[in-house]
Backbone as CSV, one residue per row, in Angstrom:
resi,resn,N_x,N_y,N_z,CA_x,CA_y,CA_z,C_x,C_y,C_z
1,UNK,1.286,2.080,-2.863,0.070,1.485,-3.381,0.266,0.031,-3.805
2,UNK,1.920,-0.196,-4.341,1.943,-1.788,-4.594,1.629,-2.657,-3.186
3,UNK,1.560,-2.190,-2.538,1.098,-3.218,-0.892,-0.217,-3.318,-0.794
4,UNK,-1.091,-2.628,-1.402,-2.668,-2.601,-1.087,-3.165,-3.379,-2.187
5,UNK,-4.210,-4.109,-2.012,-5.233,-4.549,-3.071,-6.749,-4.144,-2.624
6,UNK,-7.164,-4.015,-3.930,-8.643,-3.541,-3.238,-9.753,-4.759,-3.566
7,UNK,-10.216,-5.215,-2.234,-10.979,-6.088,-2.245,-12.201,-6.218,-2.609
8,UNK,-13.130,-4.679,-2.929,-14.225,-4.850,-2.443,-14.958,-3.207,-2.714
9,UNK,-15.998,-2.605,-3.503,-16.259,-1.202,-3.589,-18.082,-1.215,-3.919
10,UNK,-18.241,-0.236,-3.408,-19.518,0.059,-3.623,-20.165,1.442,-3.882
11,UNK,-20.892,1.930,-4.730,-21.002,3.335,-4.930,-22.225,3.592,-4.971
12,UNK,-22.965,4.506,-3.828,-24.204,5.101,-4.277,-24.689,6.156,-4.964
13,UNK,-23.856,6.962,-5.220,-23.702,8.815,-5.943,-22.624,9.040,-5.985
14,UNK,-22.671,9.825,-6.770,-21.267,10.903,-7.367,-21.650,11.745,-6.276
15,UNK,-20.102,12.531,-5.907,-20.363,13.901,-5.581,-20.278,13.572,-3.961
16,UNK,-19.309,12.730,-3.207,-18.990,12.838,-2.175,-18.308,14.259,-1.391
17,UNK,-19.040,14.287,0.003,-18.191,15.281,0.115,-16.889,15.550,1.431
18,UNK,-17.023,13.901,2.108,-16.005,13.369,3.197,-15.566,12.144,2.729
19,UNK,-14.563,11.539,3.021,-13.655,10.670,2.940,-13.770,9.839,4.489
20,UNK,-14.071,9.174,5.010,-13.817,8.150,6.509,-12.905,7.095,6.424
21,UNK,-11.734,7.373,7.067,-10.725,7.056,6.938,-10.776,6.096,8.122
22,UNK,-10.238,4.621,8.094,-10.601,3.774,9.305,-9.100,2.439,8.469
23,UNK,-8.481,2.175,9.773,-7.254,1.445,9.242,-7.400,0.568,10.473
24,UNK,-7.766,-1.102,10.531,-7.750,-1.964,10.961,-6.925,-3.217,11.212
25,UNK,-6.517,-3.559,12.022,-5.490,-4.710,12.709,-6.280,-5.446,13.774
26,UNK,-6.283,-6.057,13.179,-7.030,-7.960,14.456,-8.042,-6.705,15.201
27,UNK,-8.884,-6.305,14.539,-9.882,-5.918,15.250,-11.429,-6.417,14.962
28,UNK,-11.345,-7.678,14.939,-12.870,-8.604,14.602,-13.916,-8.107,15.730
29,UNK,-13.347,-7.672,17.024,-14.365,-7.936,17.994,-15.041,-6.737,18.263
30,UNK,-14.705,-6.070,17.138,-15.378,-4.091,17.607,-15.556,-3.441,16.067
31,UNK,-14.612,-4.221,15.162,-14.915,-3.466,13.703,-16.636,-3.405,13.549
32,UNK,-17.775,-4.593,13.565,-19.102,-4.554,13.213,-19.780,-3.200,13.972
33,UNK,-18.900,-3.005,15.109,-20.055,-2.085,16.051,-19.374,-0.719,15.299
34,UNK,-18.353,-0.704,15.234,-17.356,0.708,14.349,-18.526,1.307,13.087
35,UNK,-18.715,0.041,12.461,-19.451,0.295,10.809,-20.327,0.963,11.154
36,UNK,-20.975,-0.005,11.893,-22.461,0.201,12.170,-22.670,1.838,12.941
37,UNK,-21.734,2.177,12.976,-21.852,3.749,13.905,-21.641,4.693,12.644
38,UNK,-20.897,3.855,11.682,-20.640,4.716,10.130,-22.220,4.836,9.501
39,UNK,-22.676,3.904,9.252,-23.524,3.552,8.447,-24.903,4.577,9.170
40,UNK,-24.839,5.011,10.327,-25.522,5.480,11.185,-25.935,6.803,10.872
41,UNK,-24.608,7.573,9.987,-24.467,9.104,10.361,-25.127,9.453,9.470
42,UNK,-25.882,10.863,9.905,-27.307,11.582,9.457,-26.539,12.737,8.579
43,UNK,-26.673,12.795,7.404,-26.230,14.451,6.503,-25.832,14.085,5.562
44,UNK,-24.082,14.700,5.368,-23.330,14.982,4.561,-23.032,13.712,3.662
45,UNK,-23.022,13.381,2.475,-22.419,12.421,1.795,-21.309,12.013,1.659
46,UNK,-21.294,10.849,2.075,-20.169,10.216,2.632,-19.032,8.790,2.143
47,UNK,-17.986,8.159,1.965,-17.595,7.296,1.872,-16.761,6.942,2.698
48,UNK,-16.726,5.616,2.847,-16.567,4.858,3.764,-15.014,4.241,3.053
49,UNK,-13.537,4.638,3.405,-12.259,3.728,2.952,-11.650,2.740,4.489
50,UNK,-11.797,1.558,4.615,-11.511,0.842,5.249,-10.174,0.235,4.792
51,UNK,-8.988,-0.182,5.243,-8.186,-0.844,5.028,-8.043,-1.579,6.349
52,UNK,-7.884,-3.228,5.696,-7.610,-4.258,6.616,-5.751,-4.550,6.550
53,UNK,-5.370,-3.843,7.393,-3.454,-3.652,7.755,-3.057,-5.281,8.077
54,UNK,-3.245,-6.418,7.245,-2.699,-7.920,7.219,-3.138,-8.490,8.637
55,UNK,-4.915,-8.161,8.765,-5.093,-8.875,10.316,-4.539,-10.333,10.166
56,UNK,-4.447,-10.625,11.366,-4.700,-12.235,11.215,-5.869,-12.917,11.675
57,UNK,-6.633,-12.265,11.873,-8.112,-12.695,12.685,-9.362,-12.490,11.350
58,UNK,-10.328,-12.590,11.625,-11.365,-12.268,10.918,-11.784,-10.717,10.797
59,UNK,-10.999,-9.773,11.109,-11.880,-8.381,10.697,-12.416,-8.005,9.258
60,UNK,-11.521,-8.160,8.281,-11.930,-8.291,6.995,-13.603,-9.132,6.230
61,UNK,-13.739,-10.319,7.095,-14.668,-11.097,6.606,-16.050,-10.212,7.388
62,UNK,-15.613,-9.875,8.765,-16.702,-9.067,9.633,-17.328,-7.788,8.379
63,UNK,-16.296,-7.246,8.262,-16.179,-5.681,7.978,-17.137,-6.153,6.441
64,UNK,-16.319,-7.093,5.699,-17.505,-7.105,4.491,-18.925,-7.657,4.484
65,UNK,-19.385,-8.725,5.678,-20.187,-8.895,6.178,-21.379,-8.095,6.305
66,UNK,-21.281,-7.066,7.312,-21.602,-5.552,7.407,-22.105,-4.872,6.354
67,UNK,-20.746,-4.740,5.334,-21.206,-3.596,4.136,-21.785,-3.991,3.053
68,UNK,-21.830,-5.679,2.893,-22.447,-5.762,1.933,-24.112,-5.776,1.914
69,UNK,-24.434,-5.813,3.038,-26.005,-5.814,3.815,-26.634,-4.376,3.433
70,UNK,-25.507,-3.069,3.424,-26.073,-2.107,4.284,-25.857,-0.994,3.318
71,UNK,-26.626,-0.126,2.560,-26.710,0.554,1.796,-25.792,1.965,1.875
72,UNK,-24.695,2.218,2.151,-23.745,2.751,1.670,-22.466,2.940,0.902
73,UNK,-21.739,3.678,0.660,-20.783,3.892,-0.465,-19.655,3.262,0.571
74,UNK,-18.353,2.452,-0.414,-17.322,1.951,0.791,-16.329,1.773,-0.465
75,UNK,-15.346,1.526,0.272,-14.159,0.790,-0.881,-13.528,-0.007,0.696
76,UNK,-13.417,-1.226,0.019,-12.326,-2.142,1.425,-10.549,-2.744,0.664
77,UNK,-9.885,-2.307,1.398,-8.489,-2.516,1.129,-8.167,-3.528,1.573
78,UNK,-7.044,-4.210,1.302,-6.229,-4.912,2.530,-4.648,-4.906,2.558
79,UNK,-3.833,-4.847,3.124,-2.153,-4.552,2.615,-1.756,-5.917,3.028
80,UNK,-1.033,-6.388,2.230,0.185,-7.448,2.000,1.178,-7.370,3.099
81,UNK,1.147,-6.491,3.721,2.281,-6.598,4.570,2.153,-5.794,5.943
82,UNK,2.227,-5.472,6.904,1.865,-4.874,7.913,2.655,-3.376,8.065
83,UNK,1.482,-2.477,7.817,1.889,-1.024,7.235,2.146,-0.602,8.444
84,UNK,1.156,-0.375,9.574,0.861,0.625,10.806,0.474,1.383,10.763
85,UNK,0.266,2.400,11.222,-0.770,3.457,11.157,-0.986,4.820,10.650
86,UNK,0.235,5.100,10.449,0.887,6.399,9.525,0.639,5.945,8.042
87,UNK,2.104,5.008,7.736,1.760,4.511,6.000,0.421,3.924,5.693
88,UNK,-0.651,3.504,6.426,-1.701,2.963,6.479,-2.717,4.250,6.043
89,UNK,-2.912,5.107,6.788,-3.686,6.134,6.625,-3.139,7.065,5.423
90,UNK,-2.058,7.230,4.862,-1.564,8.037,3.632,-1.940,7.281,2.895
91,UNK,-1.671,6.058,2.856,-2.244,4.925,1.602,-3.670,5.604,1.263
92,UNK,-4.375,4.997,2.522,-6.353,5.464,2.511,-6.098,6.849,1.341
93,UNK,-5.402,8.120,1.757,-5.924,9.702,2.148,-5.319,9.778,0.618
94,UNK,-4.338,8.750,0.109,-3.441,9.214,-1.307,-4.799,8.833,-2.688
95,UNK,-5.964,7.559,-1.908,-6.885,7.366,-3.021,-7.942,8.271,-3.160
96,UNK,-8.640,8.737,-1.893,-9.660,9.510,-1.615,-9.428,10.990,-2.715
97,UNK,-10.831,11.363,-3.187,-10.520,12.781,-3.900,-11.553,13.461,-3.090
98,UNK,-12.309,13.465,-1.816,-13.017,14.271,-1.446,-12.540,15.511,-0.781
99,UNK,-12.998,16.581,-0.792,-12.576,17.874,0.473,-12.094,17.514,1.580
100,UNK,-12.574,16.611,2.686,-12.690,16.391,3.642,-12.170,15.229,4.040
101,UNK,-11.804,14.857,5.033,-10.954,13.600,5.875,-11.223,13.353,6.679
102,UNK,-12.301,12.263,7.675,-12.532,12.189,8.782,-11.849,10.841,9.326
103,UNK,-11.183,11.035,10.198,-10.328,9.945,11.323,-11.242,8.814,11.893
104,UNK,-11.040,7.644,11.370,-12.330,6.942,12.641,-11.376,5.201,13.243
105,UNK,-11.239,5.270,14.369,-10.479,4.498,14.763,-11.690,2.793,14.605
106,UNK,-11.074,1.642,14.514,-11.555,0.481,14.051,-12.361,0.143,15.425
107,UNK,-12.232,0.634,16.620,-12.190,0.183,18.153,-13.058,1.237,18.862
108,UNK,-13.801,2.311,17.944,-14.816,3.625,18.341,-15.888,3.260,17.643
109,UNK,-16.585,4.329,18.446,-18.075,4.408,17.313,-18.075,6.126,17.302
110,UNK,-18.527,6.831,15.859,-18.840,7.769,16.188,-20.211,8.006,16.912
111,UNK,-20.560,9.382,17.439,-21.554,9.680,17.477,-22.906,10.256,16.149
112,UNK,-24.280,9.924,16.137,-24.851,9.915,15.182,-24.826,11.084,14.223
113,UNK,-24.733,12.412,14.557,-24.126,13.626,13.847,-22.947,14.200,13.546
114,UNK,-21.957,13.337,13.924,-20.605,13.808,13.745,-19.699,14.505,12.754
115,UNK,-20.586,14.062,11.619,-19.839,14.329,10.060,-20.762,15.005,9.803
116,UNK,-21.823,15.679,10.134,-22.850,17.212,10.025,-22.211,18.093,10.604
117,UNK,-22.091,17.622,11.859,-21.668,19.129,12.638,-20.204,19.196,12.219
118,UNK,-19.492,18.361,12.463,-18.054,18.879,11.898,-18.237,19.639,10.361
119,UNK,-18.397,19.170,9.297,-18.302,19.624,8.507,-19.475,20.961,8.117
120,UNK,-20.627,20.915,8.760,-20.961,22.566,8.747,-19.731,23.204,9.499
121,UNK,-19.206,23.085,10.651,-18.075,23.790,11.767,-17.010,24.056,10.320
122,UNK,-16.616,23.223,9.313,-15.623,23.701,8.922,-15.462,24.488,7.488
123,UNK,-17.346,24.752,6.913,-17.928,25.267,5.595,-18.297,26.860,6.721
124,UNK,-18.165,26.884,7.707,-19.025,27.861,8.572,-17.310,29.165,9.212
125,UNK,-16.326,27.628,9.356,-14.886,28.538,9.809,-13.974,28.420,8.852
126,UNK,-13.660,29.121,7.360,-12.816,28.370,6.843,-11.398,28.709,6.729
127,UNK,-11.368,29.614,7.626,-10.017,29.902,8.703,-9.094,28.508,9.166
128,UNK,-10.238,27.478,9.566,-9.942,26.388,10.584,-9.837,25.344,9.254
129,UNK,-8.080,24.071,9.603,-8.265,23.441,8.432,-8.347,22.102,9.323
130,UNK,-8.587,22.334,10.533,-8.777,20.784,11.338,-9.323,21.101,12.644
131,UNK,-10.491,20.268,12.813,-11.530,20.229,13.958,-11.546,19.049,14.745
132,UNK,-11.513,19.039,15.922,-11.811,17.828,16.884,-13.346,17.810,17.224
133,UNK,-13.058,17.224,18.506,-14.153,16.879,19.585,-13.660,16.480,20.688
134,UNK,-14.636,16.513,21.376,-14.662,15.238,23.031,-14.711,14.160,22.795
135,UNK,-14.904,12.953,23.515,-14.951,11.565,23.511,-15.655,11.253,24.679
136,UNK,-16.757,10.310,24.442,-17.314,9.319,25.611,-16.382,8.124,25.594
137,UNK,-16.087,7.968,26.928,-15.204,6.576,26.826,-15.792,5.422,27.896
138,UNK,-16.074,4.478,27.058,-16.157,2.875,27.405,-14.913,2.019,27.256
139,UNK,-15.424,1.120,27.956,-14.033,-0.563,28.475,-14.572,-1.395,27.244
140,UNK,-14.054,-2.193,27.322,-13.512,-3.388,26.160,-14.842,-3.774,26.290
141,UNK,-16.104,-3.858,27.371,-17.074,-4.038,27.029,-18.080,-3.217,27.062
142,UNK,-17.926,-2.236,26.683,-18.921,-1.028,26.094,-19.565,-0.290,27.689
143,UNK,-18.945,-0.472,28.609,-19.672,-0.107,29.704,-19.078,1.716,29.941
144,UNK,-20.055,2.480,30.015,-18.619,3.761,30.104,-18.188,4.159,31.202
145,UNK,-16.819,4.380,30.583,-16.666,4.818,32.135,-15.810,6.447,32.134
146,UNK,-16.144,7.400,31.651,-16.034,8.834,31.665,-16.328,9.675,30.251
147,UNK,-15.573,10.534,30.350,-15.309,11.543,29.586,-13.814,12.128,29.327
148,UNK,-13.880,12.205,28.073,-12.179,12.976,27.489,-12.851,14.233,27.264
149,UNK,-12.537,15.131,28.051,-13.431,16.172,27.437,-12.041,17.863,28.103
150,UNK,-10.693,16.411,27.769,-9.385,18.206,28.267,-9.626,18.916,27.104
151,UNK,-9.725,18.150,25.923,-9.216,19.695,24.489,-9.602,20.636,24.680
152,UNK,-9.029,21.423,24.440,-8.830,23.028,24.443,-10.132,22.943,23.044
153,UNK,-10.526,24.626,22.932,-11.429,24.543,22.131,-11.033,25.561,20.797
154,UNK,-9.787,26.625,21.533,-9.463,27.638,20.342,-8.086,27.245,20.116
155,UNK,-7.938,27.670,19.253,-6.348,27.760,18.380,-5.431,28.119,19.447
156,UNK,-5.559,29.166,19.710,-4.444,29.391,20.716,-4.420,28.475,22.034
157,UNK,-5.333,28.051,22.352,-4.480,27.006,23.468,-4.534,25.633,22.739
158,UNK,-4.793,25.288,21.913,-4.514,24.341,21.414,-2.929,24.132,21.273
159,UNK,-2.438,25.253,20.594,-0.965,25.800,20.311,-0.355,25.624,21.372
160,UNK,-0.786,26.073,22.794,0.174,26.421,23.804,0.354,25.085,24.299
161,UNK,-0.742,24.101,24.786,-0.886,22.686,24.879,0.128,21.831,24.147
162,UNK,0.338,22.320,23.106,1.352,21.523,22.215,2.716,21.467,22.926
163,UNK,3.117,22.357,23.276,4.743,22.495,23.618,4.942,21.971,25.460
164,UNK,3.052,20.932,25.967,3.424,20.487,27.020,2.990,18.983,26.749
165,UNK,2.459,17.779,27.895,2.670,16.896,27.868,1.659,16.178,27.021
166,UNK,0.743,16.876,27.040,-1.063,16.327,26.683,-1.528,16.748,25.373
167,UNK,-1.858,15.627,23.825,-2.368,15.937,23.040,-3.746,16.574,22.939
168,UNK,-3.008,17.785,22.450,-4.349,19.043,22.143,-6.042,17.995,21.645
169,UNK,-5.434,17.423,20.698,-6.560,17.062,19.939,-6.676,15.297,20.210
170,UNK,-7.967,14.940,19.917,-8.171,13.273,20.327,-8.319,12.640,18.466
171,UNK,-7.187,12.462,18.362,-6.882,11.864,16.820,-7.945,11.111,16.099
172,UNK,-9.021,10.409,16.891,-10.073,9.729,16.241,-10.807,11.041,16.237
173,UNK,-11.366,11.836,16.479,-12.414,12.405,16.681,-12.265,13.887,15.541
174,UNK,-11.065,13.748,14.686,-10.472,14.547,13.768,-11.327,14.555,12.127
175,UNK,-11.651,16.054,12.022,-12.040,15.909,10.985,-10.691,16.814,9.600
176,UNK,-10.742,16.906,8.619,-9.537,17.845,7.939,-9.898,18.372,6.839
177,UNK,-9.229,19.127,6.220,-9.340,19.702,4.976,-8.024,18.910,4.338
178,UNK,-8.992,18.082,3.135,-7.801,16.933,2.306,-6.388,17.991,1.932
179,UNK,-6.721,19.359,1.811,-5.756,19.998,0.619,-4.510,20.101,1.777
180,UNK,-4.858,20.698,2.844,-3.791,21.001,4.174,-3.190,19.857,3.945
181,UNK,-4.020,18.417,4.164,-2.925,17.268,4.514,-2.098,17.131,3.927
182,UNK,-2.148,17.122,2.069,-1.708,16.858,1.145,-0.217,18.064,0.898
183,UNK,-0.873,19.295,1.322,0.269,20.633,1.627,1.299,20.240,2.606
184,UNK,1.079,19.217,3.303,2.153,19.070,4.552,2.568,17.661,4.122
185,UNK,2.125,16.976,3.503,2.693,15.686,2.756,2.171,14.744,3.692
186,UNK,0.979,14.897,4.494,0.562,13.328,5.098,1.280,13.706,6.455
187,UNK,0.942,12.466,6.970,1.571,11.903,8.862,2.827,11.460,8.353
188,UNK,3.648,11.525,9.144,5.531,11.573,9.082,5.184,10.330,9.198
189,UNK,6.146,9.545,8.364,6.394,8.199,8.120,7.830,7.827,9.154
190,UNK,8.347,8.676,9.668,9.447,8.347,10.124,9.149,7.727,11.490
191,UNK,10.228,6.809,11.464,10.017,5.590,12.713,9.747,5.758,14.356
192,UNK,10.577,6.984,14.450,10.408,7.770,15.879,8.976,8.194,16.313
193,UNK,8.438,8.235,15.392,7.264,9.383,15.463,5.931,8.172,15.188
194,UNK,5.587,7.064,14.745,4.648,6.070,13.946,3.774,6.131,15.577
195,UNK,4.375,6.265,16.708,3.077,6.339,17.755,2.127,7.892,17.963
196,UNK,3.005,8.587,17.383,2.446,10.332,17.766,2.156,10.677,16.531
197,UNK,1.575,10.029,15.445,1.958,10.947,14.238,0.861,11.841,14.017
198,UNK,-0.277,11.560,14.630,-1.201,13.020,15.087,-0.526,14.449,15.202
199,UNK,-0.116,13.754,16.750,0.681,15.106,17.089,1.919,15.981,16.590
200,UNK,2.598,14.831,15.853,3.626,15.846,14.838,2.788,16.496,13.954
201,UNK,1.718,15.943,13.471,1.155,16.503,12.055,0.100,17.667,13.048
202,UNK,-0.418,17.165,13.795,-0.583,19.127,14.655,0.707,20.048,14.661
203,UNK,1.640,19.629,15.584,2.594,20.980,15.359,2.640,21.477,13.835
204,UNK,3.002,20.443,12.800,3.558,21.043,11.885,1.876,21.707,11.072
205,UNK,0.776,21.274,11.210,0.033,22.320,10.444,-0.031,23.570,11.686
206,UNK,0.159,23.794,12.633,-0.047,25.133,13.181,1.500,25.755,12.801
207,UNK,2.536,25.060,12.572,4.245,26.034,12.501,3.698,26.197,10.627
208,UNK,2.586,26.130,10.351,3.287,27.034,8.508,1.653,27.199,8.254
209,UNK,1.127,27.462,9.940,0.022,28.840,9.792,-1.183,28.068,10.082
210,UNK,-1.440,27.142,9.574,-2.724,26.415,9.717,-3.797,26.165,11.232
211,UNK,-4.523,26.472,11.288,-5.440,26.624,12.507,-6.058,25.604,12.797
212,UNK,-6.213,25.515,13.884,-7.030,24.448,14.779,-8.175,24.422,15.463
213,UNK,-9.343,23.851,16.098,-10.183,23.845,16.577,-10.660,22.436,17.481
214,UNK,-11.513,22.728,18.069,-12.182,21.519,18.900,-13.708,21.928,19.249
215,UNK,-14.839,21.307,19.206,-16.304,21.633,19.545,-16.096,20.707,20.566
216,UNK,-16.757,21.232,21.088,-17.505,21.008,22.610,-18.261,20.143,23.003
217,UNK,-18.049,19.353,22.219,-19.689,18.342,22.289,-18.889,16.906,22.009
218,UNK,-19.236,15.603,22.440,-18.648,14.407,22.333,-18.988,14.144,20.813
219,UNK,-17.990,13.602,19.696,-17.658,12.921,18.656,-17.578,11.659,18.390
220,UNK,-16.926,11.396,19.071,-16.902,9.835,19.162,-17.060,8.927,21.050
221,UNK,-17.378,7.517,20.343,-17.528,6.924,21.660,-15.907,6.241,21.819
222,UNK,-15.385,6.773,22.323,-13.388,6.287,22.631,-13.543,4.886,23.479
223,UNK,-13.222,3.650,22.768,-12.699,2.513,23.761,-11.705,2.355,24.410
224,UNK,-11.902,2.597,25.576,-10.335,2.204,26.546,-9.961,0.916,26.084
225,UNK,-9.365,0.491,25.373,-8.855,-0.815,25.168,-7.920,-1.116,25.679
226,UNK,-8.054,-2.516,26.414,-7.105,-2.743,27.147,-5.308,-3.704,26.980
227,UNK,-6.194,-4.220,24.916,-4.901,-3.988,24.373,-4.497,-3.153,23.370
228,UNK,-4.963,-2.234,23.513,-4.177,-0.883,22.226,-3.129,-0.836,22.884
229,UNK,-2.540,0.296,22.145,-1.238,1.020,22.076,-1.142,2.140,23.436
230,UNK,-2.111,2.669,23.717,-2.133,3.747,24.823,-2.313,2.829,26.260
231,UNK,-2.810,1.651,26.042,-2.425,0.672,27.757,-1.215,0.219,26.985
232,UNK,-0.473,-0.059,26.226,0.151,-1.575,26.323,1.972,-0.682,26.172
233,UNK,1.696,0.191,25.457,2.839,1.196,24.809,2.858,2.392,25.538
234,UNK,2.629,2.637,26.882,2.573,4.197,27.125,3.811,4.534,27.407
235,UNK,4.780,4.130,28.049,6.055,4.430,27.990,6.464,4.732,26.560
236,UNK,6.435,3.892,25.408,7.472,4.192,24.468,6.033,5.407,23.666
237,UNK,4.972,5.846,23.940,4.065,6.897,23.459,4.761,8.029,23.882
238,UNK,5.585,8.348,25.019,5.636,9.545,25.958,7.107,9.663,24.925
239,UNK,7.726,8.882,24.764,8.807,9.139,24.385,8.785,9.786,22.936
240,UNK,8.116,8.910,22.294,7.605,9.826,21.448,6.895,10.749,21.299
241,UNK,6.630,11.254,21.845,5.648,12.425,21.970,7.139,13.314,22.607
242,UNK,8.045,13.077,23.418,8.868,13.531,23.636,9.770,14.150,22.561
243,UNK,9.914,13.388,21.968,10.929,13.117,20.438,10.064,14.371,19.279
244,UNK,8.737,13.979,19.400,8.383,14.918,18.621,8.245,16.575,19.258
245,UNK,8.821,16.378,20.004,8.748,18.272,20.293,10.173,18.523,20.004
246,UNK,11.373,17.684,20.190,12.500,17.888,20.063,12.865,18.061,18.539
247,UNK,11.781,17.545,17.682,11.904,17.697,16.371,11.466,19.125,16.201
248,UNK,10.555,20.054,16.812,10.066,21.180,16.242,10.232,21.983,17.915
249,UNK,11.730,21.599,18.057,11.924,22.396,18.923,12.170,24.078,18.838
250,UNK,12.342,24.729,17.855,12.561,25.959,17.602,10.823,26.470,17.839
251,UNK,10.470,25.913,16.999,9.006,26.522,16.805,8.354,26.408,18.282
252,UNK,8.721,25.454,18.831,7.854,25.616,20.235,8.068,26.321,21.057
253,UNK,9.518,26.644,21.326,10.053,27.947,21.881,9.694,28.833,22.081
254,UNK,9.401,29.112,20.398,8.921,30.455,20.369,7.452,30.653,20.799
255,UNK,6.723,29.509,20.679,5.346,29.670,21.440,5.471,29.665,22.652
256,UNK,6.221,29.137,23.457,6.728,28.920,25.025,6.998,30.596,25.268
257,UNK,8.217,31.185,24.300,8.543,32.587,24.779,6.924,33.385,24.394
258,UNK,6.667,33.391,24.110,5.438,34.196,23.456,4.339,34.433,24.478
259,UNK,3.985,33.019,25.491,3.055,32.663,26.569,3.983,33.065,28.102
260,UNK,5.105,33.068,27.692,6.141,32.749,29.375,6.283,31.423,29.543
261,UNK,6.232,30.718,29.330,6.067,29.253,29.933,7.351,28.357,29.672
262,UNK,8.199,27.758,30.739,9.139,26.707,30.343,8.513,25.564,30.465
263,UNK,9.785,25.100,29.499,9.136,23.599,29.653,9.679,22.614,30.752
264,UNK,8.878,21.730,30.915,8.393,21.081,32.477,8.901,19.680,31.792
């Protein structure tokens, strides 16, 4: 917390009942359209935690721009030093006291019901302590061009998916139960893992019981960006993603022996 300062808060009611978790780097040219997809969503009461991760561009000035116009609840951060995306998001998830945790990448928009339907899906299953979605995906200039629509939709293949090449779940499109995260201590801070830390923090809430899900229906609008981490880093992503099965290699095994399936 000594790396963060808080720049900036606004409160409309007590009695939140999601947390929107959004961690930003030199993203001036997509944060306004991001908000504006926040500021959008129809239901559940909501706050808005933004942290600006030491851009060097204008996202910060955008982002307050935006919220100070626009009649919702927010708190805006900024860190002193360049966190990344793991220590970035525990920072957010260590201030928040709501039930709920929703993932929202700086470079997406959700869709207009997203934080209704997820969170009835997870007052409706409370079996399930983390829910996805699909993704519409557009280019750097909003044009689309498909659908992410592999996730599995039940627990069990979510599980089995894990111990092969392809993340079960689409990390923006994640909603959670704060208490699970906090039970598993957050996204692994460890260095191997800072590109996958989704996917470690899937294995490890399904290896000590915790259930999974995905609805069927698109969540967010996913930007192919053509400088993120998934064009620019996919080699050193695979590796990690590699690395992280070798970390919970016992446990996957046994899901591998359980299905028949070696690994490929």
């Amino acid at each position: 917390m000594t790396q963060l300062s808080k720049v900036e808060e606004h409160n409309c009611y007590d009695g939140y009942e999601i947390s929107i978790i959004c961690c930003a780097r030199n993203a001036e040219s997509y944060i306004g359209e991001c908000i504006s997809s926040v500021i959008g969503q129809k239901g559940p009461k909501f706050k808005f935690l933004l942290l600006d991760d030491f851009s060097s561009d204008n996202t910060l000035s955008v982002a307050k721009n935006i919220l100070v116009d626009n009649k919702i609840s927010y708190e805006i951060y900024r860190s002193h030093v360049n966190l990344g995306v793991p220590k970035s998001r525990n920072a957010l998830i260590k201030i928040c006291k709501t039930p709920y945790i929703a993932i929202q990448d700086a470079d997406d928009l959700m869709t207009p019901y997203r934080l209704a339907i997820q969170i009835n899906f997870l007052n409706q299953n409370s079996h399930i302590c983390t829910v996805g979605g699909r993704a519409i995906k557009i280019d750097d200039a909003g044009n689309f061009v498909g659908m992410m629509s592999y996730s599995p939709v039940n627990h069990d293949d979510i599980l089995l998916m894990l111990t092969g090449r392809v993340n079960p779940m689409i990390d923006p499109t994640v909603m959670m139960r704060k208490s699970v995260f906090d039970q598993l201590g957050g996204y692994s801070e460890n260095d191997g893992l800072r590109l996958v830390q989704d996917f470690d923090l899937w294995i490890r809430m399904c290896k000590y019981g915790f259930r999974l899900a995905n609805i069927d229906a698109p969540m967010i609008t996913y930007r192919v960006n053509s400088s993120g981490l998934t064009a620019t880093r996919k080699d050193d992503m695979i590796k990690a993603h590699v690395y992280a099965q070798a970390c919970h290699k016992t446990f996957l095994d046994s899901i591998r022996s359980i299905h028949g399936k070696t690994e490929r």
